[in-house]
TIKOLNU-980566 format. One record per residue (C-alpha): residue number from 1; z, y, x. Coordinates in pm, 1 decimal, decimal comma, padded with zeros to 6 digits, m for minus. Layout:
<nodes>
- resi_pz_py_px
- NUM_Z_Y_X
...
</nodes>
This chain:
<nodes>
- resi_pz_py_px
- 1_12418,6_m08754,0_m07163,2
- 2_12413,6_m09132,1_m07006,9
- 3_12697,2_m08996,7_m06793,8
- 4_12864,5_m08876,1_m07103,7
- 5_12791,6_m09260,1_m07293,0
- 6_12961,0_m09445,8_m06938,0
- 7_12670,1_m09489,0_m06759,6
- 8_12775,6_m09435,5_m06385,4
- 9_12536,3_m09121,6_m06274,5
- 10_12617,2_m08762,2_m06225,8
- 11_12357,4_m08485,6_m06373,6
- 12_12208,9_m08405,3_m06056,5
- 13_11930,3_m08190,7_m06290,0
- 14_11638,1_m08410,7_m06105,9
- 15_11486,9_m08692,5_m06242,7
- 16_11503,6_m08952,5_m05951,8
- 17_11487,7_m09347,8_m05916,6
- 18_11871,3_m09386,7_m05951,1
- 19_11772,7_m09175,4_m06333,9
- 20_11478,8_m09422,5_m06375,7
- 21_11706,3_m09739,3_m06335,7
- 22_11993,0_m09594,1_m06527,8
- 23_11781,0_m09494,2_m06849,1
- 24_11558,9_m09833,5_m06802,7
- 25_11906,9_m09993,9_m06793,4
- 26_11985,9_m09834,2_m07112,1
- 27_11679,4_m09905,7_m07297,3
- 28_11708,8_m10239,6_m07217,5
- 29_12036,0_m10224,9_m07404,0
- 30_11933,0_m10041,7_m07661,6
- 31_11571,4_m10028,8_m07706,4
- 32_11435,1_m10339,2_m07623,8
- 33_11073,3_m10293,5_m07779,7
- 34_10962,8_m10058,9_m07488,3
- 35_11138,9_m10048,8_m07164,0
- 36_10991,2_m09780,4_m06882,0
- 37_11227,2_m09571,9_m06752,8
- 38_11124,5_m09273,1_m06928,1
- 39_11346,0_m09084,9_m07115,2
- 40_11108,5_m09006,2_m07417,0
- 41_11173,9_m08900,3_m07788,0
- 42_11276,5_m09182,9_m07896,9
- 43_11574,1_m09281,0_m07619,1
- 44_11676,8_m08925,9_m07667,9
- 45_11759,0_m08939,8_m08005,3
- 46_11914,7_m09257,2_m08002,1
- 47_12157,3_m09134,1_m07699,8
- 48_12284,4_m08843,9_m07915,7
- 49_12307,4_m09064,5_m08239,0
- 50_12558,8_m09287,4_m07972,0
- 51_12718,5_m09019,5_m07850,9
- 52_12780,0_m08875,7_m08156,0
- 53_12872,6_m09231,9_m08324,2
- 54_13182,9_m09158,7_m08039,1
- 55_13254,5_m08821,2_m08139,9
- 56_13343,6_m08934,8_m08472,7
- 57_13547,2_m09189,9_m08321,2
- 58_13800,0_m08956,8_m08169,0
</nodes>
């Protein structure tokens, strides 16, 4: 899904550092009140309430 937003990663299926940097990166962005690199509920949901903010877009 962070591929799918722009972030440059490919789905590798494994949850690795370049993952950890990449979702820490986007939390940072967009979640500022708890930044850890771990791709909980809450970062979830707001990646498929962007992603689907882009759908409606097209």
């Amino acid at each position: 899904m962070l591929a799918l937003y722009g972030y440059d990663i490919e789905a590798s299926g494994i949850y690795d550092d370049a993952t950890r940097i990449v979702v820490t990166a986007f939390q940072r962005h967009f979640r500022p009140e708890r930044v850890d690199g771990i791709a909980d509920v809450s970062t979830i949901e707001t990646l498929h309430l962007l992603l689907r903010s882009l759908q409606a877009l097209r």
